[in-house]
C-alpha positions in Angstrom: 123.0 -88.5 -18.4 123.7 -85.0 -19.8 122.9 -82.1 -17.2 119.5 -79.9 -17.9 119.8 -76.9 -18.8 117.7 -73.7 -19.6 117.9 -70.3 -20.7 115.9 -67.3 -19.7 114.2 -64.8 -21.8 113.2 -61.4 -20.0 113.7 -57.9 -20.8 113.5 -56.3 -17.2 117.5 -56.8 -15.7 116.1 -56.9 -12.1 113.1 -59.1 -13.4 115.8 -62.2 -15.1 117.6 -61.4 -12.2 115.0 -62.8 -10.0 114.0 -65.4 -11.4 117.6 -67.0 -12.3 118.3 -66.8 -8.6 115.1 -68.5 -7.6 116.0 -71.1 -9.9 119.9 -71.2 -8.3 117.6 -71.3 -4.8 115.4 -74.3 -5.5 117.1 -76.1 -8.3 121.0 -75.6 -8.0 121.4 -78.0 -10.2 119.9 -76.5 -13.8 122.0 -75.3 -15.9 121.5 -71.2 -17.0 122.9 -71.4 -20.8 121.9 -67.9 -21.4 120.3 -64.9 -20.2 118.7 -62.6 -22.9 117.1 -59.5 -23.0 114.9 -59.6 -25.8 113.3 -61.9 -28.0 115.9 -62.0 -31.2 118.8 -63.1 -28.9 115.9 -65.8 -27.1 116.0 -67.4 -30.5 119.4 -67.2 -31.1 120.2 -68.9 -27.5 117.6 -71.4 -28.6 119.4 -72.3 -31.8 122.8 -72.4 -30.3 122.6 -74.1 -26.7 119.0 -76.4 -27.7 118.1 -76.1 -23.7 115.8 -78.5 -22.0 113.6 -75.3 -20.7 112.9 -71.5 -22.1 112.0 -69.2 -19.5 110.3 -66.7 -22.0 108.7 -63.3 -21.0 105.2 -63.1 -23.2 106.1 -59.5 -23.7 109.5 -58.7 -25.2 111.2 -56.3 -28.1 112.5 -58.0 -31.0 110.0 -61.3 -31.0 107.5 -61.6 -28.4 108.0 -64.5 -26.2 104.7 -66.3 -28.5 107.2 -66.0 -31.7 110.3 -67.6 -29.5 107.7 -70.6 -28.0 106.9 -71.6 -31.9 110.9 -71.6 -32.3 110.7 -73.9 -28.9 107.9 -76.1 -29.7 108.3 -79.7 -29.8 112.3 -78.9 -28.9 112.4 -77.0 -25.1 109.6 -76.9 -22.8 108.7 -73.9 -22.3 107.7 -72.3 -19.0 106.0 -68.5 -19.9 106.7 -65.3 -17.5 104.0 -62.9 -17.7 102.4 -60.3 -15.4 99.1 -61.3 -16.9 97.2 -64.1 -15.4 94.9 -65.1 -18.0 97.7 -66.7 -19.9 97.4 -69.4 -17.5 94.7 -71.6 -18.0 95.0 -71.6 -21.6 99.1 -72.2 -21.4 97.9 -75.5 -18.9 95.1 -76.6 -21.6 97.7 -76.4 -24.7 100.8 -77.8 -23.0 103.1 -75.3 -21.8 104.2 -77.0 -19.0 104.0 -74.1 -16.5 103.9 -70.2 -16.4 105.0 -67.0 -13.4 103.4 -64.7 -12.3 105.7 -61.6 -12.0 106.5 -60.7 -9.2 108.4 -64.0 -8.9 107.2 -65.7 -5.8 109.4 -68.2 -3.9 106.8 -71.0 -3.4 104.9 -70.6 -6.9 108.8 -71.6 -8.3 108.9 -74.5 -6.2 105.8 -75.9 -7.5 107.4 -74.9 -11.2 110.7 -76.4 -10.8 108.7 -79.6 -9.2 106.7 -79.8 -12.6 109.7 -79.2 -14.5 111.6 -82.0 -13.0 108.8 -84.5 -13.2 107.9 -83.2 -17.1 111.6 -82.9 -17.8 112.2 -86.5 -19.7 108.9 -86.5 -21.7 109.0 -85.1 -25.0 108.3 -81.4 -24.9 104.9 -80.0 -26.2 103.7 -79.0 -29.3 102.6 -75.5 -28.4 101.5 -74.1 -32.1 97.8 -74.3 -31.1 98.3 -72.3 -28.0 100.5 -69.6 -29.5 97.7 -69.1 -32.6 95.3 -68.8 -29.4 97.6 -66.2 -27.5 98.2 -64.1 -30.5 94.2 -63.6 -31.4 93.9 -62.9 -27.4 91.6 -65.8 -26.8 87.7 -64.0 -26.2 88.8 -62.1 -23.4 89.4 -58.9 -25.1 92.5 -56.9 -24.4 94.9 -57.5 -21.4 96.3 -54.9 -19.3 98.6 -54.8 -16.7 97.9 -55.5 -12.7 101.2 -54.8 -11.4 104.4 -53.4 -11.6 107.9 -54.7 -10.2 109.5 -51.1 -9.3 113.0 -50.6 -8.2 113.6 -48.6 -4.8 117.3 -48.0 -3.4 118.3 -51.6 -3.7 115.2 -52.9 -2.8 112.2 -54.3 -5.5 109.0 -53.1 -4.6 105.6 -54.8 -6.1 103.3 -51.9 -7.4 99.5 -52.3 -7.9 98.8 -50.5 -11.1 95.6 -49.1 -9.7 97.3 -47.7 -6.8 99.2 -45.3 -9.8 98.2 -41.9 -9.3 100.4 -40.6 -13.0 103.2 -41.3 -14.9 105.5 -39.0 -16.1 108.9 -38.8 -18.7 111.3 -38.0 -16.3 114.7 -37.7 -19.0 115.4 -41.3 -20.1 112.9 -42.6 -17.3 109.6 -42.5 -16.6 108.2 -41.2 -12.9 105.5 -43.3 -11.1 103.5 -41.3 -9.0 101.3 -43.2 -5.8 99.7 -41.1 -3.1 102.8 -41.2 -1.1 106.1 -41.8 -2.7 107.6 -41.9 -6.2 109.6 -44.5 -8.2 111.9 -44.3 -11.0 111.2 -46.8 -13.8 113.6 -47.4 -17.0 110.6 -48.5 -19.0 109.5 -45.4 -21.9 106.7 -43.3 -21.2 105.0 -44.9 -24.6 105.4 -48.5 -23.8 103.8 -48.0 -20.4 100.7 -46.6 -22.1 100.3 -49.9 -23.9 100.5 -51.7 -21.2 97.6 -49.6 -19.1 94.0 -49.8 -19.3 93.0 -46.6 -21.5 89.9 -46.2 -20.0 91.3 -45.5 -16.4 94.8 -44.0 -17.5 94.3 -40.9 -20.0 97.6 -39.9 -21.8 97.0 -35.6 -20.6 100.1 -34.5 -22.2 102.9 -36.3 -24.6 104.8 -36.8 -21.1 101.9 -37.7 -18.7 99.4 -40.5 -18.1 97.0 -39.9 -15.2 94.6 -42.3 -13.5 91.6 -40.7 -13.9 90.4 -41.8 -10.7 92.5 -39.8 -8.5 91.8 -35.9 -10.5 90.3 -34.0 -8.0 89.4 -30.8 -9.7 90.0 -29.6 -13.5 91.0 -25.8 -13.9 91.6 -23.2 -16.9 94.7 -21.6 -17.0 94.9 -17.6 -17.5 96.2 -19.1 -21.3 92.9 -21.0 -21.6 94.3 -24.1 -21.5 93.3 -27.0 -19.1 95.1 -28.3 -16.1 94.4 -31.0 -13.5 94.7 -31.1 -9.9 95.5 -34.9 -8.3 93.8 -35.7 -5.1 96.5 -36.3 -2.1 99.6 -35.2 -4.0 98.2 -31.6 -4.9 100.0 -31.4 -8.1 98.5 -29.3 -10.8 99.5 -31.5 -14.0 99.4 -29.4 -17.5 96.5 -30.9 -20.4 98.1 -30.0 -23.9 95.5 -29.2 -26.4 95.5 -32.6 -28.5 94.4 -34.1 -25.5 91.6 -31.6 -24.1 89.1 -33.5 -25.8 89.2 -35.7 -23.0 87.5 -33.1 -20.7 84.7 -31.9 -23.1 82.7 -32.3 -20.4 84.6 -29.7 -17.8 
């Protein structure tokens, strides 16, 4: 009987990090053919090592996870990664055979890797009927991100978004700010904003998102320009002019 084996599709190192060792953890014996960072090299792994399962992140550059599942369909099963949970019911009802919640939790891939191993023989699903569903967004409207997987020191640290007090480009990084600490993410300024309700997190300034639940006070600057204090932190965060629309009201 030839040996499972699976590859794993995620653009976030430390995120394909985790969940290839809590595959090594609770199934030593699958086979990692490949570990890619984006969704071009997902389908190339696909074509050249046909593995039993595709971990595949929804949300990658290249081809979205969606575009590598209809190269997958009826070939791997696929098991979706996503920090979005409303992915879930409909990846059930269309025959994905599972999906994670980032951050990976140790007992959640337990029950995965149970499903998988049960699921593995059968023929896997054809998902074109849930991917046409994904890509319209079902009739929930847009998606935006709950939580964040931040690195600290050596450590991973799970981030509620709402607890984000700003974001700003920091060089080659972008800064998160919380009411206490800081973290340094490798993720651009720009693709955070898409990720972020905009109705709770104004882009200010072309390097600053703010929840607009934490500004405390609004001033004008001897230029005439508009600035924002943050409740806790204190900082005063600059409000370029394309954005002082925002605060027609101050």
């Amino acid at each position: 009987m030839n040996p499972l084996t699976a590859i794993i599709a995620e653009d976030e190192p430390l995120q394909r990090l985790e969940v290839r060792q809590s595959l090594n953890r609770h199934w030593p014996q699958l086979q990692i053919s490949a570990e890619v960072g984006d969704g071009v090299e997902a389908i190339r792994a696909l074509e050249r090592y046909a593995p039993t399962i595709a971990f595949l992140d929804i949300q990658m550059p290249g081809a979205s996870g969606l575009e590598v599942a209809r190269h997958a369909s009826g070939k791997s099963h696929v098991v979706f990664i996503t920090a979005y949970d409303q992915y879930a019911l409909q990846a059930f009802e269309h025959g994905a055979i599972d999906y994670i919640l980032k951050p990976i939790d140790s007992q959640r891939m337990a029950v995965t890797v149970a499903r998988l191993q049960r699921g593995s023989l059968e023929r896997p699903a054809d998902l074109g009927s849930l991917i046409e569903l994904l890509k319209r967004g079902g009739s929930a409207g847009p998606q935006y991100l709950r939580w964040l997987t931040v690195p600290k020191g050596s450590e991973l640290h799970v981030l509620a978004v709402s607890d984000i007090y700003y974001l700003r480009v920091d060089n080659k990084y972008t800064t998160i700010a919380t009411r206490s600490t800081t973290f340094l993410l490798n993720t651009p300024l720009k693709d955070m904003q898409e990720s972020l309700d905009p109705a709770i997190f104004w882009r200010i300034h072309r390097s600053i998102i703010v929840n607009v639940g934490v500004i405390d006070t609004i001033y004008r600057s001897f230029q005439g320009g508009l600035e924002v204090k943050v409740k806790d932190r204190g900082e005063i965060l600059p409000v370029s002019a394309t954005h002082a629309h925002l605060f027609k009201q101050a």
